[in-house]
Each structure stands twice: as C-alpha cells, then as structure tokens.
N, C-alpha and C positions, 0 to 999 in steps of 0.2 A: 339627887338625880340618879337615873339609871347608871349613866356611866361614871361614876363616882364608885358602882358594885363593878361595872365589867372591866377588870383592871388584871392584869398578868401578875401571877400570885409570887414569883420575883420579886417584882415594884414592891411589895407590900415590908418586905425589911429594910427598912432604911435606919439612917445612926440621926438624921436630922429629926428633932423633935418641936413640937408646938414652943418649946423655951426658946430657944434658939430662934426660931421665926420672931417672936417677939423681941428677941434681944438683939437681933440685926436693924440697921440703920435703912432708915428713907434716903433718895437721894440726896435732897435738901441736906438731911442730918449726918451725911457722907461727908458734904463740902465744907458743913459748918464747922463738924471734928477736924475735918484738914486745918481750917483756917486756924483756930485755937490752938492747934500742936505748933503749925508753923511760926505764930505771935513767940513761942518760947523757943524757936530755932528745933524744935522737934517732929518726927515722922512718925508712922504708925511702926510696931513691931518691938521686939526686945533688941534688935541692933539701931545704936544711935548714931551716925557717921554724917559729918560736915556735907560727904557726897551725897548720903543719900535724903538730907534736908533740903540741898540743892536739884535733886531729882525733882522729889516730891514740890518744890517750888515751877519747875519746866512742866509738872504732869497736871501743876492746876491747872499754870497755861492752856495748855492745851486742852482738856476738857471745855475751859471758858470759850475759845475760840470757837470746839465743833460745837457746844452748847447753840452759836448762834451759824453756823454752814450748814453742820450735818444734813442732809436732806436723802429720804427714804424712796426707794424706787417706788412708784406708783402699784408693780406688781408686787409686792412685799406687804402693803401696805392694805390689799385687799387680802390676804393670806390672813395679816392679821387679824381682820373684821372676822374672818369665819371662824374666830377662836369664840367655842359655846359654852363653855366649863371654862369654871375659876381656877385657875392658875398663880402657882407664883414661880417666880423667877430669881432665884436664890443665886448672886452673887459673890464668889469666894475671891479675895482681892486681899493687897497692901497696897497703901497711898505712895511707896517707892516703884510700884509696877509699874511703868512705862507701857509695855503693852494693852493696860488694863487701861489706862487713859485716854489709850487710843479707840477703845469700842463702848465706853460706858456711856459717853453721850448718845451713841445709835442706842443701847438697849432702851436708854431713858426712850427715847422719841419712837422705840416700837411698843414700848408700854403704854407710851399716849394714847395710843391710836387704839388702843382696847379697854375700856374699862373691867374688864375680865382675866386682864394682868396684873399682879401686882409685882414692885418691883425690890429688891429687900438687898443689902450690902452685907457681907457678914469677915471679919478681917481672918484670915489665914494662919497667924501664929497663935490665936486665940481661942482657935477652934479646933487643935489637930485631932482631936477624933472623928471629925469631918472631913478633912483638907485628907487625911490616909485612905477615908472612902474614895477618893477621888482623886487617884496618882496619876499622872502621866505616863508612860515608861517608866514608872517606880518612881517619881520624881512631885516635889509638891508645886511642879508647875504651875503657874497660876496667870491669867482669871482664869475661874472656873464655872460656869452659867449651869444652875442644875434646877431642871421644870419639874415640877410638883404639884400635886394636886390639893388646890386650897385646904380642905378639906379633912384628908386621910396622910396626906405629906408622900402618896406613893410617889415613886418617881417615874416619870414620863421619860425623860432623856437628859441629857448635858449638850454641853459644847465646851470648849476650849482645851489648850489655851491662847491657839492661834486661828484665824483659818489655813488653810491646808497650805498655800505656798510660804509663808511666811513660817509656821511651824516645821518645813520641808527644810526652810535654808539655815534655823535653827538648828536642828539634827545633823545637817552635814558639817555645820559651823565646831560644834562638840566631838564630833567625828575624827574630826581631818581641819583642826584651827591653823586658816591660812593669814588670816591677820588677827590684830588686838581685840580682845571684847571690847574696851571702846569704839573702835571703828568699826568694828561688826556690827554695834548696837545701831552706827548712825549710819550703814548703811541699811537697816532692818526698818529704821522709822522713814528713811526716804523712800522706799519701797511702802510703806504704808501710805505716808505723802502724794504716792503719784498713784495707787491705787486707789485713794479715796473710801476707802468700805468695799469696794463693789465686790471681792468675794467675801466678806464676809455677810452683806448681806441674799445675794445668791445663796450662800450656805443656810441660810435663815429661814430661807423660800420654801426651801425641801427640807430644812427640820422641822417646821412648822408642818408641812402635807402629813410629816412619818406622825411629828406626835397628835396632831388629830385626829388620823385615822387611829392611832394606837389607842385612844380615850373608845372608842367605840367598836371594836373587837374584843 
C-alpha cells in the first residue's frame, strides 16, 4: 500500500524486529503463561517474591473481571473502524504490573473491533534492548503500547505507561512521598476504579486521529 511508502523517515529505525513480533505472545497465550507460572507459585521476570506471585495472582483478577465489564465508548469505537493499514499493537509488560492489568483488557476489546489491529504481549525484562527504546523519564516504566506498521515495523506512536492523571500523581508520589508505596499504590487503583478507563480511553480517541493521519502524510 501507498502509505506503507509515506512514512516519516525517523519511524524507519526502530530496535523492534520481525523476531521479536513473532516471539511476543497473543492474548490468549499472555494468560495461559500466567496460569502455568502461577500453578508453580511463580511470576514473569528474573525477581521471584512471595509478594509479587500474590500480585500477579490480584492482576489476573482483574484482568478476568474487565475481560467481562470493560465496555468501549461508542466514539472510540468508530475511531477504530477508520483504521485502514495494518497495524500492530506491541505491548511491553510484566504479569506483576498492576497497572498493566488495569488497561490490557480495553486494548484486547479495541483490537476487536478492528481486524487491521493486531495485538502482541512482549515481557519487559526479556527484551531490554527494546524496554531502553522506550524509557519513561529515563525509567523502564511500564506498560508500554508501541503502534507499528504491520509490515515495515516503522513506528507510528506509543502510549504509556499511564494515562495522564494517573501517571501525574505517580510523579508527584516519587517527588515528594507523602505516604507508603503500598498505600499510594491502592490509592492509584481506586482512582482507576472510579475512573473506569474513560481517560484512557479519551487518550485513544486522539491517538488514534494523530496516528491515522500520520500513516498518510
């Protein structure tokens, strides 16, 4: 396709390679690895911690739950449709991310809604010559959603690892820590609780407008 050539000649270096797209997980094969580490009391990653098996245990939950809630704003959803180029949707994650539990069911259910998405998991301590393409604040913050083009693998854009208020009270939390990371944490997910997705999906709306225009400029 045309805009497969008209692509910002930036995009065109990337560290992600056609190996690695095949060596990242479906979501299906996201949850199935979960289940199998957790059968032997284990997580993803090179640290093994009682806590963070019991994380990883809360983050299937949850997953499971918006697996069957999550529901996509109707304008989002038409956003999607207009996506005309194959895309994929490279997720950089650990199954101890908390935050990354909290958004993987929406990506799953806005890749539905396209068959011109596809949608791929790839774990973070497994890939650091990827995860340092894509620092935070210098930091291997994570999830990390990076759109690509089926095709050529240039890159279109990212997202994460938060949306913007949530990664705002992070920052000031590291800043200026006025209570426990435990307690910071579970005020972070009640603040996702009562937001429900809606900015992150709002942020989806108008990433979606930038990177479809950007495919054809």
């Amino acid at each position: 396709m045309l805009t497969n050539l008209i692509v910002n000649m930036e995009n065109l270096t990337t560290v992600i390679t056609h190996e690695h797209i095949e060596a990242a997980y479906s979501y299906e094969e996201y949850r199935t690895m979960l289940d199998e580490l957790l059968a032997s009391n284990q997580t993803t990653g090179p640290k093994q911690t009682p806590e963070l098996v019991q994380i990883t245990k809360l983050n299937i939950q949850r997953m499971h739950r918006l697996d069957k809630t999550a529901v996509l704003h109707a304008s989002l959803v038409e956003k999607l449709k207009l996506v005309q180029d194959n895309w994929i949707w490279l997720v950089i994650l650990e199954a101890w991310c908390g935050d990354a539990a909290q958004f993987i069911p929406y990506f799953v259910k806005m890749a539905h809604v396209n068959e011109n998405i596809s949608l791929k998991f790839m774990l973070r301590d497994e890939n650091p010559e990827v995860m340092d393409r894509y620092l935070t604040n210098g930091t291997r913050s994570i999830p990390k959603l990076i759109c690509l083009q089926s095709d050529t693998l240039a890159e279109i854009g990212t997202w994460g690892p938060r949306p913007a208020t949530a990664q705002q009270m992070v920052m000031e939390h590291k800043k200026n820590p006025q209570m426990a990371n435990r307690e910071f944490t579970e005020m972070l997910h009640t603040w996702y609780t009562k937001d429900k997705a809606q900015q992150l999906q709002q942020e989806f709306e108008e990433l979606l407008v930038k990177w479809n225009h950007k495919a054809y400029v």
